[in-house]
C-alpha angles and dihedrals in degrees: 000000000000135000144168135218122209108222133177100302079334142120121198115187133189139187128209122186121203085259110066122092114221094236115182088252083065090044089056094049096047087049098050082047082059107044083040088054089047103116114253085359099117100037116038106022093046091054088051105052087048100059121163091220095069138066117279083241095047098062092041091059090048083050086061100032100056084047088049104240111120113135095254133155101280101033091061092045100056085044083056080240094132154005116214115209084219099051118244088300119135105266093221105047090018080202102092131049115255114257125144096262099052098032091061101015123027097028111108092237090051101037084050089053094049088045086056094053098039083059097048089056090044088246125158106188137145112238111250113232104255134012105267095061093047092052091041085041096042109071085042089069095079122047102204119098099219097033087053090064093058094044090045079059092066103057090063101044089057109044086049097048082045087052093044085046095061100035088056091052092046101041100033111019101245122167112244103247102192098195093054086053093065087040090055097045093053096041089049099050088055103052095046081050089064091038101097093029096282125129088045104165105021130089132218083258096052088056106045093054093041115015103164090047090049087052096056087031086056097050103036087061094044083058099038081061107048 
């Protein structure tokens, strides 16, 4: 058995004789040639998710989350991992079942939490349908250089107050308080923003009236002082 991907001025190829047993270890493998193949996958997506800006943990979970295995609702039960005494419902619409794009993208509470943001960036898009698109889609929306590392922030900061949010009404039976979600995303990003030195110069208060000014205002000061 033989076949070819097609991967970014590439060209991958793999043989397959009638002996060998696709294994799932063969499986893995053939899986990791095609994502590497993927145009643009290794490179750009890979530096991004591993931003310096952002907690070790963080990035780990968006590693997970834009390849779509993160431990929700639907995906333990079908491992037989776990029962949940409210069914595989979202816990915050309980109408539709849990799976990674609704549950940090379509669902209302979600969807209200992005539309915040949006606004606060002074942002108009359209959601993508899954999470992939929307973290490859979201850092294209602004043009500047410098403007484009604050608003990447952001993405992190909401899907993993979105994923502490749940866990905490699941786990420990907190009520969803949507207002506290925006505030921590704002305080959050800003405070990732000033993890590795950045942000020198500008307050929490700087950044959550003018976020895109207190970016360039951040690092043209960080290279003003090298």
């Amino acid at each position: 058995m033989e076949f070819r991907i097609l991967g970014d001025g590439c060209t991958a190829r793999m043989v397959f004789t009638t002996l060998v047993k696709p294994t799932p270890y063969l499986l893995l493998m053939v899986n990791l040639v095609i994502l590497a193949s993927t145009p643009g996958y290794g490179m750009v997506t890979s530096s991004r998710i591993w931003n310096g800006n952002i907690p070790s943990k963080v990035c780990a979970f968006t590693w997970k989350l834009v390849q779509n295995r993160i431990p929700f609702k639907l995906n333990l039960s079908k491992r037989g991992m776990c029962n949940f005494q409210d069914g595989l419902t979202c816990v915050f619409c309980t109408t539709v079942v849990e799976d990674t794009n609704h549950l940090f993208l379509h669902c209302k509470t979600a969807f209200n939490l992005w539309s915040k943001c949006f606004r606060w960036w002074g942002v108009e898009h359209v959601m993508p349908g899954t999470c992939w698109d929307a973290f490859n889609q979201h850092k294209d929306l602004f043009s500047n250089t410098t403007v484009k590392i604050g608003w990447d922030i952001i993405w992190f900061a909401i899907t993993w107050t979105i994923w502490l949010a749940r866990n905490e009404v699941i786990f420990q039976n907190k009520h969803l308080d949507e207002v506290k979600l925006f505030d921590l995303v704002q305080t959050r990003s800003f405070q990732w923003l000033k993890l590795k030195g950045e942000g020198k110069g500008i307050t929490l208060f700087d950044w959550i009236q003018q976020p895109r000014l207190s970016t360039l205002t951040a690092f043209t000061k960080k290279r003003a002082d090298i």
